[in-house]
Every structure is written in C-alpha cells, then in structure tokens.
C-alpha positions in Angstrom: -2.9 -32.1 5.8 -2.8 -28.4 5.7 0.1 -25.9 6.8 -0.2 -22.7 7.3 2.2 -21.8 5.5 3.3 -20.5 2.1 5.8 -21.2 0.0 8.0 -18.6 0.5 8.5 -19.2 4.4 8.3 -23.1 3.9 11.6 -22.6 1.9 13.0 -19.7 3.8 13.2 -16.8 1.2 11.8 -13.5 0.7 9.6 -12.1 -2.1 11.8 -10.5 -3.4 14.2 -13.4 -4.0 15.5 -14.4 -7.8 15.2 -17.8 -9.3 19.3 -18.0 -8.7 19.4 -17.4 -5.0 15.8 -19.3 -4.4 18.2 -22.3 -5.9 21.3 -21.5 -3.8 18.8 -21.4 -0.5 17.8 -25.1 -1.8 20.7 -26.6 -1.5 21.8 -25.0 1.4 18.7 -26.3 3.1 19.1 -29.6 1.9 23.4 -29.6 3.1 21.5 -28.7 6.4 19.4 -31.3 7.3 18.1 -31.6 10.9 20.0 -34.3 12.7 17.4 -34.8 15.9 17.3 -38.3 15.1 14.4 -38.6 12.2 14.1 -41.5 10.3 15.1 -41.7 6.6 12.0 -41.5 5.7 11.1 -37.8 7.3 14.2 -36.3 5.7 13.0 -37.8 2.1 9.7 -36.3 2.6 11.3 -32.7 3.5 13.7 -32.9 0.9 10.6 -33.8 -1.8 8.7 -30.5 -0.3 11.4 -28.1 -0.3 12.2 -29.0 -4.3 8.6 -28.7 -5.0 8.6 -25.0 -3.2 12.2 -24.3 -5.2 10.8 -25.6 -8.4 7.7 -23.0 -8.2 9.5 -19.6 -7.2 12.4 -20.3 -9.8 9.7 -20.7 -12.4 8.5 -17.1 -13.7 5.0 -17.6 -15.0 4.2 -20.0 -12.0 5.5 -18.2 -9.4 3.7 -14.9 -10.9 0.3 -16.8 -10.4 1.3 -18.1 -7.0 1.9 -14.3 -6.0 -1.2 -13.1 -7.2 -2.9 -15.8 -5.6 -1.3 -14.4 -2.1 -2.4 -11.3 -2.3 -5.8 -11.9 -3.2 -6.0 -14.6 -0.2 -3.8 -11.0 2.2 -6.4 -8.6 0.9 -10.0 -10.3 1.5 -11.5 -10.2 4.6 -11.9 -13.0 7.3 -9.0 -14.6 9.1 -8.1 -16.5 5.6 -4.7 -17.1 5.4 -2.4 -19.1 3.0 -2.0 -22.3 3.4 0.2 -25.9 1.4 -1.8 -28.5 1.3 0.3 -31.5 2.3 0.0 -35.4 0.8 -0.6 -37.7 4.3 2.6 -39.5 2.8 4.8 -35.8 3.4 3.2 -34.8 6.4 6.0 -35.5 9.0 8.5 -33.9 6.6 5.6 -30.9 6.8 5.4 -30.9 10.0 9.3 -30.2 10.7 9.7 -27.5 7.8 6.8 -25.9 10.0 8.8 -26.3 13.2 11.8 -25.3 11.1 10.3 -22.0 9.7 9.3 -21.0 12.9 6.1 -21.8 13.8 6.6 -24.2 17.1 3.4 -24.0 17.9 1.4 -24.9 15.3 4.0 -27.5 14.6 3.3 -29.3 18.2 -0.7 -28.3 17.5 -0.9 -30.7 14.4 1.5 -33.3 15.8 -0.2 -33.4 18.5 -3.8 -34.1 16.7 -2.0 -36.9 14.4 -0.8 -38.7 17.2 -4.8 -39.1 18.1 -7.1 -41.3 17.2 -7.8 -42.2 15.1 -5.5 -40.3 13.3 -2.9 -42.0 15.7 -0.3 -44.1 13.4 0.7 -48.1 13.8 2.8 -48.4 17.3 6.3 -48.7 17.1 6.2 -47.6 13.4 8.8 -45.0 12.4 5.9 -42.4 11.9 4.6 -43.1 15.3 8.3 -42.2 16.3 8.8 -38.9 14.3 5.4 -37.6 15.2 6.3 -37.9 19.3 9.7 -36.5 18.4 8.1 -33.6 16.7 5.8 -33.2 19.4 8.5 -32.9 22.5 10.8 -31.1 20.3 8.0 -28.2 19.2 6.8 -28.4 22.8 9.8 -26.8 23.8 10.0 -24.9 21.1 7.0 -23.4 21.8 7.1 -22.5 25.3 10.5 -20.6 24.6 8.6 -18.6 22.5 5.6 -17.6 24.8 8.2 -17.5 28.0 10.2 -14.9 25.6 6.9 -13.0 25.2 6.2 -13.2 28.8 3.2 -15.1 28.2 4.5 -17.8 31.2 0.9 -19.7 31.9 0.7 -20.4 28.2 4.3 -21.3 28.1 3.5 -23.6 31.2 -0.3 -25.0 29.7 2.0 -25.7 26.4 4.8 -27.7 29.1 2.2 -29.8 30.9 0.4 -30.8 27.5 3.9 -31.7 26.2 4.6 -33.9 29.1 1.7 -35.9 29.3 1.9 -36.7 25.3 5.1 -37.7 25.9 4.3 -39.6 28.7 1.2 -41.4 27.2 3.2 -42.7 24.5 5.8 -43.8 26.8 9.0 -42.6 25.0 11.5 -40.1 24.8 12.7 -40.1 28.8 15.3 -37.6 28.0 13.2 -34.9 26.6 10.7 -35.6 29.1 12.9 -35.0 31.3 14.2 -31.7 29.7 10.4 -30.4 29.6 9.9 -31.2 33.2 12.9 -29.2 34.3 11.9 -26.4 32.0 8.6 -26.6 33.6 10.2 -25.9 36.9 12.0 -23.2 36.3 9.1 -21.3 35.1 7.7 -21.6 38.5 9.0 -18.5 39.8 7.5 -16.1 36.5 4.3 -17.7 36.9 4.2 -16.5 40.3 5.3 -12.8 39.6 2.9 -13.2 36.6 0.0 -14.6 38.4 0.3 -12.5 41.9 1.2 -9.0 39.7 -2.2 -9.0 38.7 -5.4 -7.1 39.8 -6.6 -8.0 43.5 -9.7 -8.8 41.9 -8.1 -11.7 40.0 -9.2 -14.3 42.9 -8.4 -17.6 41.0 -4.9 -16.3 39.8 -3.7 -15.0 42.8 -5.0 -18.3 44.8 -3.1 -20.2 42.1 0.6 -18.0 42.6 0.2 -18.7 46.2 0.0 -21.9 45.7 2.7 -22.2 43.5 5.2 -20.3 46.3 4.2 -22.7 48.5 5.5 -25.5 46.4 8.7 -23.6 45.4 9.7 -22.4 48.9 8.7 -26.2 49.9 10.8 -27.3 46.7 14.0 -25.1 47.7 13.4 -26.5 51.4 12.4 -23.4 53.0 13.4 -19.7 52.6 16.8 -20.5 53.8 17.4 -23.8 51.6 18.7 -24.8 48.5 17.5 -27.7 47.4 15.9 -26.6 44.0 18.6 -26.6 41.1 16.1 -25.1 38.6 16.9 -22.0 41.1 20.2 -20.8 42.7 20.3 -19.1 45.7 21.1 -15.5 44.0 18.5 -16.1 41.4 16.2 -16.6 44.8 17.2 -13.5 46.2 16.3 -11.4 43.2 12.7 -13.2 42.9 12.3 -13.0 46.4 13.1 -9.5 46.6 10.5 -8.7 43.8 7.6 -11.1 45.1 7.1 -9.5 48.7 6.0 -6.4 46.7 3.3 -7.9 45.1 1.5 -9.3 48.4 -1.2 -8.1 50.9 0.2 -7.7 54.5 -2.3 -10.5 55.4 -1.3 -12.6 52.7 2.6 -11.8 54.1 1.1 -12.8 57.7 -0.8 -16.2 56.7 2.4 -17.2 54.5 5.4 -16.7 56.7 3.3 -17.5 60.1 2.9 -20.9 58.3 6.2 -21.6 56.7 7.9 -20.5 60.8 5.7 -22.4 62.7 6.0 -25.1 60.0 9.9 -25.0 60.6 9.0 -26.2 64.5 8.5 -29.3 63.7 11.5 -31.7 63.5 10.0 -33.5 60.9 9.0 -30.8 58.7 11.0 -30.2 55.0 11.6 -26.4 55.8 13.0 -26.7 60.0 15.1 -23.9 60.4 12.8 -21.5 58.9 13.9 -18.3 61.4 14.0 -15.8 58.3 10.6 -16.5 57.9 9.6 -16.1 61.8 11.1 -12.7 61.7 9.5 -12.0 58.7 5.6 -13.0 60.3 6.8 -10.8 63.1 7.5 -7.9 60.8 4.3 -7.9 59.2 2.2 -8.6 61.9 3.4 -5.2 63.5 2.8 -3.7 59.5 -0.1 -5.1 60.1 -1.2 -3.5 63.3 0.4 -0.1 63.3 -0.7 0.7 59.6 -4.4 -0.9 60.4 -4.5 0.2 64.0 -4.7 -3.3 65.6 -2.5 -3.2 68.6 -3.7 -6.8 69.0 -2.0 -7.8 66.0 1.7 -6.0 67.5 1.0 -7.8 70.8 0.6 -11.2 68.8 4.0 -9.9 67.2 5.4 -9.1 70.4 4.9 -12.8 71.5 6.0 -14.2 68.8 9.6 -12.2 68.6 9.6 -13.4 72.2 8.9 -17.1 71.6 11.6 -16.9 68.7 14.3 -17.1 71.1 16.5 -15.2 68.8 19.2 -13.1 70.8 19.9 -9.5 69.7 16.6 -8.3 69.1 16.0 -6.2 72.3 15.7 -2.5 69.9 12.4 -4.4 67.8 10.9 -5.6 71.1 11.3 -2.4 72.7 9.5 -0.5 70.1 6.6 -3.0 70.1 6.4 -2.5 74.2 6.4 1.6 72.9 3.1 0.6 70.3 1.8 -1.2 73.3 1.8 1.4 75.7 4.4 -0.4 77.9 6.5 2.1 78.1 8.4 0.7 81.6 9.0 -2.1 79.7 10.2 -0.5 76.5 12.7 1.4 78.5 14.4 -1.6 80.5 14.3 -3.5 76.9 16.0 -1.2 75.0 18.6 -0.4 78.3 19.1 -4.2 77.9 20.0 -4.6 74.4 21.9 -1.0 73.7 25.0 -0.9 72.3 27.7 2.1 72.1 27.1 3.0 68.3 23.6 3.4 69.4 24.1 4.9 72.5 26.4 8.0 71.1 23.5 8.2 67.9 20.3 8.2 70.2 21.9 10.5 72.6 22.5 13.3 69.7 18.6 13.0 69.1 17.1 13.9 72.4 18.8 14.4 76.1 15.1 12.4 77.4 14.9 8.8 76.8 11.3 9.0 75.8 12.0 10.7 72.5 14.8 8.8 72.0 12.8 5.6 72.1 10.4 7.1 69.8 12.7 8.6 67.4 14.1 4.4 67.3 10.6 3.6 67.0 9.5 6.1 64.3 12.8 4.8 61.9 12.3 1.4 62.2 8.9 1.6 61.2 9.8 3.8 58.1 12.8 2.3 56.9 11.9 -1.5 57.8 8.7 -2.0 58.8 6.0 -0.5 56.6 7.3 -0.5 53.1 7.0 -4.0 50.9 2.9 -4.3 51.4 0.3 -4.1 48.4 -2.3 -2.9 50.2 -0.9 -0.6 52.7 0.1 2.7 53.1 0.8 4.2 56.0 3.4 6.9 57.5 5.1 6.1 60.2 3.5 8.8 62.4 3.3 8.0 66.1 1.2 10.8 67.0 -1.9 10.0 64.8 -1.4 6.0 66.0 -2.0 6.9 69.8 -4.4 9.1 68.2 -6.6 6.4 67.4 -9.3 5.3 69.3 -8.9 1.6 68.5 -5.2 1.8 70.2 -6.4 4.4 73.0 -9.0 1.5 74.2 -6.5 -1.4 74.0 -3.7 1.0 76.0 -6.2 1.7 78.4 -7.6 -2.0 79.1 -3.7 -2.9 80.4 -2.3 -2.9 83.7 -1.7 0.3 85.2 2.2 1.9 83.5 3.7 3.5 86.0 6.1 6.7 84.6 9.5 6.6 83.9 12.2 8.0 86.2 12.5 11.4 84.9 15.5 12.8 87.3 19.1 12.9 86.2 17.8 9.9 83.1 20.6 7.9 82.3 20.5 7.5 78.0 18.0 4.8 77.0 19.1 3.6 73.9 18.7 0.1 71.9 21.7 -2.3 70.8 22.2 -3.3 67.5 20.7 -6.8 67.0 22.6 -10.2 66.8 22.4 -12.7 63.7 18.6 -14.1 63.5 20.0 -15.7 60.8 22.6 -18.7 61.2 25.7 -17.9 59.3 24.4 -14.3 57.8 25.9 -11.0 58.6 24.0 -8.9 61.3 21.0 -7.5 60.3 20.2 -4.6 62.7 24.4 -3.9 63.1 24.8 0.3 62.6 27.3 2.0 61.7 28.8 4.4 64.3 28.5 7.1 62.5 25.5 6.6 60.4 23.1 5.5 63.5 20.2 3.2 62.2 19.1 4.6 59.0 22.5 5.3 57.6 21.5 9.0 57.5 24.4 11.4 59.8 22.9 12.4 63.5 22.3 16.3 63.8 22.5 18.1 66.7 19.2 19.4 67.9 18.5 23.2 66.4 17.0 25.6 69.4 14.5 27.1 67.0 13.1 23.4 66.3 11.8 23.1 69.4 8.9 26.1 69.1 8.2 24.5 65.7 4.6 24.1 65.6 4.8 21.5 62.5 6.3 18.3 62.5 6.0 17.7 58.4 8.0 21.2 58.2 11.1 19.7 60.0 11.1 16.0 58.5 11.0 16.8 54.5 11.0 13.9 52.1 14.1 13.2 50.7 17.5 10.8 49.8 15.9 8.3 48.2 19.3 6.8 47.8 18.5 3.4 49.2 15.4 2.2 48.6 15.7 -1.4 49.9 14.7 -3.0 53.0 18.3 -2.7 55.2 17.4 -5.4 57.4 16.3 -7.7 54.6 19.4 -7.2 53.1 21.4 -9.1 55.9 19.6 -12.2 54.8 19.6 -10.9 50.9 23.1 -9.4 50.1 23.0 -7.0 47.9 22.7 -8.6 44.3 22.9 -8.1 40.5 20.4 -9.7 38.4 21.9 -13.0 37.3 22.9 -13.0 33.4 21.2 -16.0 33.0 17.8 -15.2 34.4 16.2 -12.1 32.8 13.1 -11.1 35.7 10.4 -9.4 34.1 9.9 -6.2 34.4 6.6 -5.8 36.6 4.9 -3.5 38.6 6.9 -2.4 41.5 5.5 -0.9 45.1 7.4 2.6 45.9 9.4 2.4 48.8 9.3 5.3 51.2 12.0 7.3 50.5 14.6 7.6 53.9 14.2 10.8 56.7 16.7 12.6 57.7 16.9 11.4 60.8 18.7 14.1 63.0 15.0 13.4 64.6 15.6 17.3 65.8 12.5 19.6 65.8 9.1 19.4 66.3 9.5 15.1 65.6 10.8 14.8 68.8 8.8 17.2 71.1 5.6 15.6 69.7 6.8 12.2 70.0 7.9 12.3 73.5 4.4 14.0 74.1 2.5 11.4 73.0 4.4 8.7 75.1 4.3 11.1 78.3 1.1 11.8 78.2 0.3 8.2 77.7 2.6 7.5 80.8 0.8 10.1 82.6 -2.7 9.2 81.8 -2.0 5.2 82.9 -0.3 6.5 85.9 -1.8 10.0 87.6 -5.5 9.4 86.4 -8.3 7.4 87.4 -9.9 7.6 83.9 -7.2 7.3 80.9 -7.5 10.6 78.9 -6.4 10.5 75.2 -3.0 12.0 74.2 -2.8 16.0 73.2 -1.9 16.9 69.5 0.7 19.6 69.8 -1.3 22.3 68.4 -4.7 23.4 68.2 -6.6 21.8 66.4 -10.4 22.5 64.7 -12.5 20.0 64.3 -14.6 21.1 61.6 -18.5 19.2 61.4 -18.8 16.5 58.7 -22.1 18.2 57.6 -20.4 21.4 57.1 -21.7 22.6 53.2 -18.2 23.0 51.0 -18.6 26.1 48.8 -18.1 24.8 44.9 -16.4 27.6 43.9 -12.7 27.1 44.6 -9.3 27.5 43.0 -7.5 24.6 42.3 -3.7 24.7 42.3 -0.5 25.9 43.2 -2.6 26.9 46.5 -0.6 30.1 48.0 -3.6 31.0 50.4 -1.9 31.4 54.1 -5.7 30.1 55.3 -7.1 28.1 52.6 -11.0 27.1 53.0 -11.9 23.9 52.8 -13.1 24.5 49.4 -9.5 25.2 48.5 -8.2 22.5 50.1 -10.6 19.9 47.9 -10.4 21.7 44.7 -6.4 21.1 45.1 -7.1 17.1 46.1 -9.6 16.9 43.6 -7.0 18.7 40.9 -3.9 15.7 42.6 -6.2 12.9 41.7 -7.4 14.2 38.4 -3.5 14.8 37.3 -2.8 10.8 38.7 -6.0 9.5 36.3 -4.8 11.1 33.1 -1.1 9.6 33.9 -2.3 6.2 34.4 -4.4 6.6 31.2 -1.3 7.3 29.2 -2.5 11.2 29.3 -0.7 14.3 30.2 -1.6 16.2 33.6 -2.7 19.9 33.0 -1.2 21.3 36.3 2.5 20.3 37.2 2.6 17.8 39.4 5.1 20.0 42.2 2.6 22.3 42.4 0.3 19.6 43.8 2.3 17.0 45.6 5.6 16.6 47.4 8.3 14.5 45.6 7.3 11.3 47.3 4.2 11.3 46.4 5.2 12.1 42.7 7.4 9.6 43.1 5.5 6.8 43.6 2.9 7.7 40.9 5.6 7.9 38.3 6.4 4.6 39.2 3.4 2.9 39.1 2.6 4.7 35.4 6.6 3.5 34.3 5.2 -0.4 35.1 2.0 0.0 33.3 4.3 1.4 30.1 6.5 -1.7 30.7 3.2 -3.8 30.9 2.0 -2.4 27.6 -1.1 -1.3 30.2 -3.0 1.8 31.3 -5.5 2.1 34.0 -8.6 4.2 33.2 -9.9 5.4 36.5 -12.7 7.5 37.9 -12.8 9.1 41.0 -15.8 11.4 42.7 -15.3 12.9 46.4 -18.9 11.9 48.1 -17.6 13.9 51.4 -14.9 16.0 52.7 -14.4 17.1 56.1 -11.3 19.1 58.0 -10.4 17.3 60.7 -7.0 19.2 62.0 -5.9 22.5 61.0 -2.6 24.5 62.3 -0.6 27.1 60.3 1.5 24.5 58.5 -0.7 21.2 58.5 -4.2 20.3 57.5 -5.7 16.7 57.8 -8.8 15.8 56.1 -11.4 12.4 55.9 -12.7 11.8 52.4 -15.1 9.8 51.3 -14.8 8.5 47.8 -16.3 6.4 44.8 -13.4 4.7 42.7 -13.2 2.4 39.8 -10.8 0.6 37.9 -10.4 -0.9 34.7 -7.0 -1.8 33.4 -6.3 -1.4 29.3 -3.8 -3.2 27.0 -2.2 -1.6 24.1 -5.6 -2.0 22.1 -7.6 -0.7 24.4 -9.6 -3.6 25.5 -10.3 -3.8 29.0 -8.2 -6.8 30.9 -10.3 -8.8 33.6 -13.2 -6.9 35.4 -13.6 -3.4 36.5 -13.0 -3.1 40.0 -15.5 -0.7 41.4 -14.7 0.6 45.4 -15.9 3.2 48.3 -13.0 4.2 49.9 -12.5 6.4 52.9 -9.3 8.1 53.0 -7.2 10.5 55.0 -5.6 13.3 53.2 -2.6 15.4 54.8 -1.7 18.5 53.3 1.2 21.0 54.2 2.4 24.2 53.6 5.6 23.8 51.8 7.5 27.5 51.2 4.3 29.1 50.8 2.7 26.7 49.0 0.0 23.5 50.1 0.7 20.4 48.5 -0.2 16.5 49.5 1.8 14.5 51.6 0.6 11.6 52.1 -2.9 9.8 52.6 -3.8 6.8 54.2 -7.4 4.5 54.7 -8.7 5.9 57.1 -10.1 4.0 60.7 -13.9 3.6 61.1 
C-alpha cells in the first residue's frame, strides 16, 4: 500500500529538525500511543514504521538523499506527490499514522477500499476489526474537517458513507451511533448551505427544502422541541437566518403546509399557529408586493379562520388592501387599544389616514422585509395605482363612505398572544406607537408638500429585525457552541420615522377617499388621483445619448439625465460585486438605503470568498411620473449573472434574465439620486 505521505509528516517533524530532536519526537510518539482500542498487533506495526522514519532523518547521508528526492518529486510537473510505500503486513499501523498526521480523509479513503473485496480481510479477524475502527474513527474525522471548512454536503456524503460501512459490517453500535447524531446536526448548515445558493440551482434548493421539512418535522413543528441535535435557541438563530434565504412563494407553500398540517389531530406538528401567522404574512407579501389582491383576500380568510384573538389592527389593514374600507374602519374600532389610540390620533385628526398610516408601518416594518425575491416599498399610493388592484376593488360590492362628521378616532388595538405561552407580539409601547419610533405632531407646512419621499427620509436603521417575529424569537445571542456560517443576508428596510406628518398622510388618505368615493358616488369606478401632476411621457419617445451622468443638480433633468444617472448606479453596483472600485461616490447616486443594501450583499460575497460579474444593458426607458421632487420610470433591461470564487472560476451556470423594472428617483437637497426600484406590473 501506498500513503501519501512522507516521512517527515508520518513522524511529525519539520525539515529543519536535527537527528537529536527527530529522536526525542520518537519516543514521545511511541509514550503516546493511541488508546481507541487497536489490537496489539496495529500498535507493533506503527511502532515498526515510526522507527524506520526516525532511523532515516537521524541518518545524515540518507536523509540528504531522501530530501533531494522530495524536491525533485515538489518541483516536476503533474499532480506527483510523495508517497511511503507500505508492506500489506504494516498497513493498518499506516493507516492510523495517516489518520494521526492529519489526513482523515485519505485515512477513511484507503480503509474504506481494504475493507472491499476482495481486498476485504478474514471476518472476525483482528485486521477486519482495526480496519472498521479506522474507518468510523476517520469518518468523523473527516467530516469535522470539511464542516470546519464549510464544505457541509461533503461533510454529510463523507457521514452517510461512514454509516453504511459501519453498518454493513455490523459493528461498532456506539460510533454508529455518534456519526448518526453528527449527521443530524448538520441538517440545519446543509440547509443554509444548499438554499443560500443561486435560484438557478434547482436540484439544491429542492434538496434544502426538503431537508426543512424533515427538521421542522424532526423538532415537531416550529413551536416544538423534540430534536436534541438542536435546542430551541440554536433554532431561533437558524430560523431567523433561513427565512432570508426563501422566495415569498416558497414562504407561502411551506408554512401554508406546516399550519394546515397542524389541523389535524393526528398530525406530528398540531399546534402549528406560528406558522399560520406566518402563511398569512406572506401571502399579504405576496399580494401587495406582486399586486394580487386575491392573494391578501386568501390571507384575509385565513387570519379569519385562525381564530386567533387580538389580531383586529392586521385584519383591518387587509380590509384597507381590499378596498373595504367600512370594514376596515369597524375592525380596527374593534380591536384599538389606548396606547394606540393616543399614537394614531397624533398622526392624523381623520380616521382614514390614520388607518393608512397603520397600514403603511405594518407593511414596512413587518410585512415586506424577509423575501429573496421581492422588493417592494410599502407605498399605498402606487398599489391602488395599479390596474390589477383597481379591477379586483371594483368587481366588489358597492363600499359605501365613511361617516365623515365629528369622526370619532379609528385606531387599531395592540394584538393578543397568537402564540401560546409567548409575550405579545403586536403589544406597543405608549410612547413609542407601533414602530418604536416617537409620534410627531403634524407640521402645517407638510400639508402643501407636494412630495411624499421629501417628508419620509430613510433612516434609523437601529433595529433591523422583524418586531413581530421577535415575540415568538426573543431576542438572542449566537450560542457558543454553534458557530452559524456567515452567509449572504437580505437587507432589511431600514425603519420611517413615523410621525406619518406631511405629504404621507394627505396622499394616503387620498387614495382611500377617493376609492370610497368612486365605489360609492359613481356608476363607473374611476381610478384614484396621484397628488400631483403627473406627465406621462410616450414609451417610443427617442432618449438623447448625450447626457451627464452624476451628482445630477439639474432642477428639470431630461430623461437623458435621468438614465445616464441609473445607468452610472448600476455600473457603480457591477464593479462592487466584482470586487472592483466604483468611479462616482455612491451618495451622489443613491440614498443610504439603497447603499446599504448593496454594501451588504458585496460584504457576503467577501465572506463567501465570491464575486458576481454582472452585465447590465437598458433596452428601454420611459418617464412615467414627473413632479418637482419625484420622477418614476419603467425600464426595460438585459441582465446576467455569473458568480466567481476566489480563482475566478465561474460557480454553477450564468443566469441570464429580461427584467422590467421601476426606477424612483428624488430630489434630495438639490441633488437626484435612486430610491428605490421594484419589478414592475405587466
């Protein structure tokens, strides 16, 4: 047999080792022999190989041939490497120097092989019993070593091969045992590992999915714990990472399942209400960001079936995204409590904007962050906007308006429990009102403000986790035991300041009356008003090439200006990613949250050891809205995708895409930069 290894390692010293300590290292390794539970026999044969290594590197002329010999065999070319050739009487004691010296893998390769035929020893001889000890003990070996690396499938291939060795040769229950349970635990890494990757990686992500399955099953259902391979805090920190890392729909088809699955009595996971609220929440992620009302009238029902008390706010604002604005009003009347009471009143003296300035949070702070694949602003104006949602409001009964004299405060109580024996998710504090920013009074010059961006800035990105979530996830520190990898995260949205005053309000309240209005005083629905004049500009309209890029100062850019400075944004994001440098600061360009988020993605690629070489051509640009302080625009693009490790060798396919985006731009102290974008509907 031959290991591949030299001499030097075999014996555990350096080149640069005298004759004297290559001795002392002998004996040392011979006081310390491995007490597993090899034969006699093993521990002669290692004791017989270490001598003859000691024997060579404390004899000068040999050990100046053997060195000359290694750096011929280090300088050739090939994949040559040096390598003891073993008699078949030593190779056990071989095989555990190799595992000794490091090498756990190649240890449990060739122990592996000998324990085949017909290689495969006598059974029930003693070399039949090393070799399987050898096996289970590098298996585990092994799998440390590629879970260390981060390398979890391999670590989990080299598991499951382990195992079944053991179990054909039917010995060893106890470390079978302890390779099983290892095996386990890595079930949660393999499903960060396998779902962090590319959307285009179909098998993979099928396979994580499948393995959340079979750990939420395991732990017996969001809420359980039954798995000991997992405590509950060590849940809470996976489970906080993992949501990021799914599509809305695969958010939808997973926790629909695992709630209506906790229906039936006989089912594993009964009990499973964190997960019904959860399918509720992203069905309405689902529909707002997508514009499928249908989708936050199937969460609607659901929230209703649910039973759960305390939830009156989150179905008022679904009747709001509905257009049921009668029953929005009475819902949230219902369910109000005084905290939010005293903080809805200091938004708006009409219940109207109240209930959207409710609405508008809740979908911000709780609601539309956590998705892969979507996002979206939580902009009521541009969702009744849409003519998707304009068709489904008008093919309901008839709304009549709400009572507009002397309105008594409509406001929403704080939410009971929807968890058993968990602190109350939706509670507020007085003072702090929903989002834990302070209430402001209402500023008289905000109400002749013509743009809503100019009155809710970015900003506080102080808590970025999902408040409600954290009623059923306390807030946690990662376990010292468990060390998560550190893996692409999605950037939150950072928190409004949600004194709601301004322009917010006024054009939130005129999009629900004049919804109200069109149900009520019209024979034919019309669509709701933006609150400033807007331009529709033809798709066909030529764009002039010539245009400066950025910072954009002009008062009335053209919309040549306006896709030079896009164009310039997404140039700056693609040298980032590709580990590059952008030529224009980024401010000049973007508003913090957008920075923000791209800084995060490029600080997971450097954590990945990854960049992301992408290409991106505008096919068509078109002005859609224009007013002093805003402009909207639909863009049609070509993107593709091809993610690099640290050689620069591409990992998995290219992923090659025709988007069609919406841009919105605004005029920040004299200067236009991005603030957000969005897929846009048709």
């Amino acid at each position: 047999m031959e290991l591949p290894i030299d001499h030097f390692r075999l014996l555990g010293v350096g080149p640069t080792t005298d004759a004297q300590s290559v001795l002392r290292t002998l004996q040392q390794r011979l006081d310390r022999a491995p007490d597993q539970g090899f034969t006699d026999e093993t521990l002669q044969s290692r004791e017989e190989l270490l001598r003859a290594s000691a024997d060579l590197l404390s004899d000068a002329d040999r050990r100046l041939v053997y060195e000359t010999d290694l750096t011929a065999i280090s300088s050739g070319r090939g994949a040559t490497i040096a390598a003891l050739d073993v008699p078949s009487s030593n190779e056990v004691g071989g095989l555990l120097l190799l595992l000794e010296a490091g090498q756990p893998l190649e240890c449990f390769e060739l122990a592996s092989r000998a324990l085949q035929p017909p290689q495969a020893p006598a059974l029930g001889s003693s070399r039949e019993a090393d070799l399987t000890l050898l096996a289970g003990l590098s298996c585990l070996a092994a799998a440390a070593d590629q879970h260390q690396r981060r390398r979890y499938e391999s670590s989990a291939q080299t598991l499951r091969q382990g195992l079944q060795l053991l179990q054909r040769m039917g010995q060893l229950p106890t470390l079978r045992h302890q390779i099983n349970q290892k095996l386990e635990g890595l079930t949660p890494f393999r499903v960060l590992d396998l779902l962090s990757r590319n959307l285009t990686a179909v098998s993979e992500r099928a396979e994580g999915l499948a393995l959340l399955e079979q750990l939420v099953q395991r732990r017996g259902g969001l809420e359980g714990n039954n798995d000991p391979s997992l405590s509950g805090e060590e849940f809470q920190a996976f489970f906080k990472q993992i949501r990021a890392f799914l599509t809305v729909q695969e958010q939808v088809d997973l926790f629909s399942s695992w709630a209506d699955d906790s229906r039936d009595a006989g089912s594993p996971r009964a009990g499973s209400r964190a997960a019904d609220f959860l399918a509720t929440t992203a069905l309405t992620a689902s529909g707002f960001g997508q514009r499928k009302p249908e989708r936050i009238a199937a969460a609607k029902a659901r929230l209703q079936a649910s039973g759960t008390e305390g939830t009156q706010p989150l179905l008022a604002c679904l009747h709001l995204l509905l257009g049921e604005v009668d029953q929005a009003h009475q819902t949230f009347a219902e369910g109000a409590s005084g905290e939010l009471k005293q903080w809805a009143a200091k938004q708006s003296a009409d219940p109207l904007a109240q209930l959207c300035a409710y609405c508008t949070d809740w979908l911000s702070r709780d609601v539309l962050p956590g998705y892969r694949d979507l996002e979206a602003d939580a902009d009521l104006e541009a969702y009744f906007a849409d003519r998707d949602v304009q068709a489904y409001v008008e093919g309901q009964e008839p709304l009549s308006a709400p009572p507009t004299a002397n309105p008594q405060p409509s406001v929403f109580g704080a939410a009971s429990d929807f968890l058993s024996g968990f602190t109350n998710p939706f509670a507020s504090d007085p003072a702090q009102g929903p989002s834990g920013s302070q209430p402001a009074d209402l500023p008289a010059s905000a109400l002749t403000a013509a743009n809503p961006d100019e009155q809710l800035e970015e900003g506080d990105l102080d808590d970025p986790q999902e408040p409600w979530l954290d009623a059923w996830l306390p807030q946690w520190h990662w376990p010292e035991n468990l060390r998560w990898p550190t893996l692409p995260a999605i950037q939150l949205p950072s928190k409004r300041q949600l004194g709601f005053g301004g322009a917010g309000v006024v054009v939130a309240a005129l999009i629900a009356t004049a919804l109200v209005r069109s149900r009520s005083h019209g024979p034919k629905p019309q669509p709701p008003q933006p609150p400033v004049a807007l331009q529709p500009v033809p798709a066909t309209k030529p764009v002039p090439k010539a245009a400066p890029a950025a910072p954009l100062n002009a008062p009335e850019p053209s919309d040549a200006q306006i896709q030079a400075l896009l164009e310039a944004w997404l140039n700056a994001k693609a040298a980032l990613l590709a580990g590059k440098t952008s030529t224009i600061p980024l401010a000049a360009m973007a508003r913090p949250s957008q920075i923000e988020r791209l800084e995060a993605t490029v600080a997971a690629d450097q954590n990945r050891g990854e960049t992301e070489a992408i290409t991106t051509k505008i096919q068509s640009f078109a002005v859609d809205e224009r007013s002093p302080g805003r402009i909207a625009a639909t863009v049609g693009l070509d993107y593709s995708e091809t993610r690099l490790d640290r050689s620069g060798s591409a990992i998995g396919p290219a992923t090659s895409l025709q988007l069609r985006n919406r841009y919105v731009f605004a005029r920040d102290n004299g200067t236009w930069r991005l603030v957000s974008f969005r897929r846009a509907a048709g």
